[in-house]
N, C-alpha and C positions, 0 to 999 in steps of 0.2 A: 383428811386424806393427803392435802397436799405435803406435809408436814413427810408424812411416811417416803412418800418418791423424792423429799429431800435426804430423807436421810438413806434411801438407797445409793443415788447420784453421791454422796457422799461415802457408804460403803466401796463404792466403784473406785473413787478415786483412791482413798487407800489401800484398795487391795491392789490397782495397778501403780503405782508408790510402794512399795514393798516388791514389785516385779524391779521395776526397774534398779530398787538397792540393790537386788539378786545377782542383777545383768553386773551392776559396778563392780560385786565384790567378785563375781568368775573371771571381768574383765583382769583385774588388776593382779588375777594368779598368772595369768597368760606373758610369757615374759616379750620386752619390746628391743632388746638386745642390750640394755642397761641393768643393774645387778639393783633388789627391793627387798626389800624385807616380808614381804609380801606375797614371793617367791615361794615361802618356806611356811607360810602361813595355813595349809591344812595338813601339816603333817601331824603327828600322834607320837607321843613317845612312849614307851611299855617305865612306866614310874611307882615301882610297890607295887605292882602286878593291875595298876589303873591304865589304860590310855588317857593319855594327858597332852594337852598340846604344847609343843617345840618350845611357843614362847614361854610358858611356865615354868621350864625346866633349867631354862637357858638362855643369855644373851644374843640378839638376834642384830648382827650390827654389820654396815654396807660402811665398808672403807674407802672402795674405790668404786670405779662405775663396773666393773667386769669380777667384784668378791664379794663373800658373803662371809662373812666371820661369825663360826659360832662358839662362844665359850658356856660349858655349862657349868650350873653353882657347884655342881658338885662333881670330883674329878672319875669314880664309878659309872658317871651317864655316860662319857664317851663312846662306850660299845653300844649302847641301845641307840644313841642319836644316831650314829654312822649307820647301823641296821635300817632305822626309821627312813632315814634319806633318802636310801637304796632303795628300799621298798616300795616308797611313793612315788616312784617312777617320774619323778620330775626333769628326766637327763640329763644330774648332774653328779657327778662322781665326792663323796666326800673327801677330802684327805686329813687324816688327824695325824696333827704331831705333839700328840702326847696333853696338848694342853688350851687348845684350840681346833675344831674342824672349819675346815675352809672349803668354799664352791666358789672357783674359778669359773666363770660363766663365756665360755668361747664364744668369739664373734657369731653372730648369724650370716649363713649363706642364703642367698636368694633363695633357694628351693624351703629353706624350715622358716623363712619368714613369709613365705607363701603358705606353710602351712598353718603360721601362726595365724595368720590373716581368715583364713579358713574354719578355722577357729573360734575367733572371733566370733565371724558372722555366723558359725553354727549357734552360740551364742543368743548373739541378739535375736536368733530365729526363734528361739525356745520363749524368752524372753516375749515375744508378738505374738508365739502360740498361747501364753496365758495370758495376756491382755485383751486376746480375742476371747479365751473360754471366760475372763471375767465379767466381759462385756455380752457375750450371751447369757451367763446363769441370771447377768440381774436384768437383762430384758427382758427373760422369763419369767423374772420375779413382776415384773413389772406389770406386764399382759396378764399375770394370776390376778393381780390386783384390778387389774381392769374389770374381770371377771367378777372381782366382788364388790363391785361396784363404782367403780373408780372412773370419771370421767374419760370421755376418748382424744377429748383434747388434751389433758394434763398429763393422758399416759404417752401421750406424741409426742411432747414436749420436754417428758422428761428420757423418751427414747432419744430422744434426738439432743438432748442437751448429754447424754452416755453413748455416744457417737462421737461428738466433738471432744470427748473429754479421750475417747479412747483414738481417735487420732491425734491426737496431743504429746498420748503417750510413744503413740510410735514414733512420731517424727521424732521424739526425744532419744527413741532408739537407736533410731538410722545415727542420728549424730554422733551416739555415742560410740556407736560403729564402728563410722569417717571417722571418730578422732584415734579409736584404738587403729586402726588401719595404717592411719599416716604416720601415727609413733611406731609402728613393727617396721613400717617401711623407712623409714628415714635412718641412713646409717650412716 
C-alpha cells in the first residue's frame, strides 16, 4: 500500500507542475511594457481555411523594445494576419506596409499597468484554485484508500507530506506573481 500513496504524492506533484507551467505561459502573454514575441503568441491565422498559429505562418521578430515585426512566408497572408491581430484583441493596432506588419507597443500609463498587474494576480489566483482542487481530489483519493484498508498513519502522512507539497507550490506562485508585478511596474 505504501507504494500506492507514493505514487499519489507523486501524481500531486505533477499535476501542480503543469498548474504552475499554465501560470508561466498566461504570465508571459500579459505585456510588461517591453515588445516579446510572446505577445503575439495565441493568436490564429485562417491558413487554407485551417486555424493555424501566427508563428507558423510567419516571422515573429522583436527589433526594438517597443516593435514587433511581423513578416509572412508568404506575401497573400497579409490580409489574414492583420484581420487575426485585430481580432485577438490584444490592443495593438497592425500596420502593414505592404511587406511587413508591425506593432508599435505604446508606453504603459500607470492606470493599464495597474491593470496589467491585476491581471496577473487574477492569474496566479486561478493558478492556486487548481492547486487547491488538486490537493483535495488526491486527499480524497487518499481517505478512499484508507477506507480499504490503508493504515491511519501512512494515510496522515501521506496527507500531510500533499500539504507541504501543495504550499510549496503556492509560495512558487506568489513569487511568480512578485516578479510579474515588479516587471509591469518598473518603467
Amino acid at each position: 500500500m505504501a507504494e500506492t500513496t507514493e505514487q499519489v504524492i507523486e501524481d500531486t506533484s505533477v499535476q501542480m507542475k503543469k498548474s504552475i507551467g499554465h501560470l508561466e505561459v498566461e504570465l508571459t502573454k500579459i505585456r510588461a511594457g517591453k515588445a516579446t514575441p510572446q505577445i503575439v503568441d495565441g493568436i490564429f491565422v485562417e491558413y487554407y481555411g485551417n486555424p493555424t498559429p501566427l508563428a507558423q505562418v510567419a516571422n515573429v521578430l522583436v527589433p526594438d523594445a517597443r516593435t514587433i515585426t511581423i513578416q509572412p512566408w508568404e506575401k497573400n497572408m497579409l490580409g489574414p494576419i492583420e484581420k487575426a491581430i485585430i481580432a485577438s484583441n490584444i490592443g495593438l493596432n497592425p500596420q502593414n506596409d505592404g511587406i511587413y506588419i508591425r506593432l508599435f507597443l505604446p508606453p504603459l500609463t500607470e492606470e493599464r499597468r495597474k491593470e496589467f498587474v491585476k491581471r496577473a494576480l487574477g492569474e496566479g489566483e486561478q493558478a492556486k484554485v487548481a492547486i487547491r482542487s488538486t490537493r483535495r481530489d488526491n486527499i480524497e483519493l487518499i481517505k478512499k484508500m484508507q477506507k480499504d484498508g490503508l493504515s491511519e498513519d501512512i494515510a496522515k502522512d501521506a496527507e500531510t507530506r500533499i500539504q507541504a507539497t501543495t504550499d510549496r507550490y503556492i509560495a512558487l506562485i506568489d513569487q511568480h506573481c512578485k516578479d510579474k508585478e515588479k516587471d509591469i511596474m518598473t518603467v
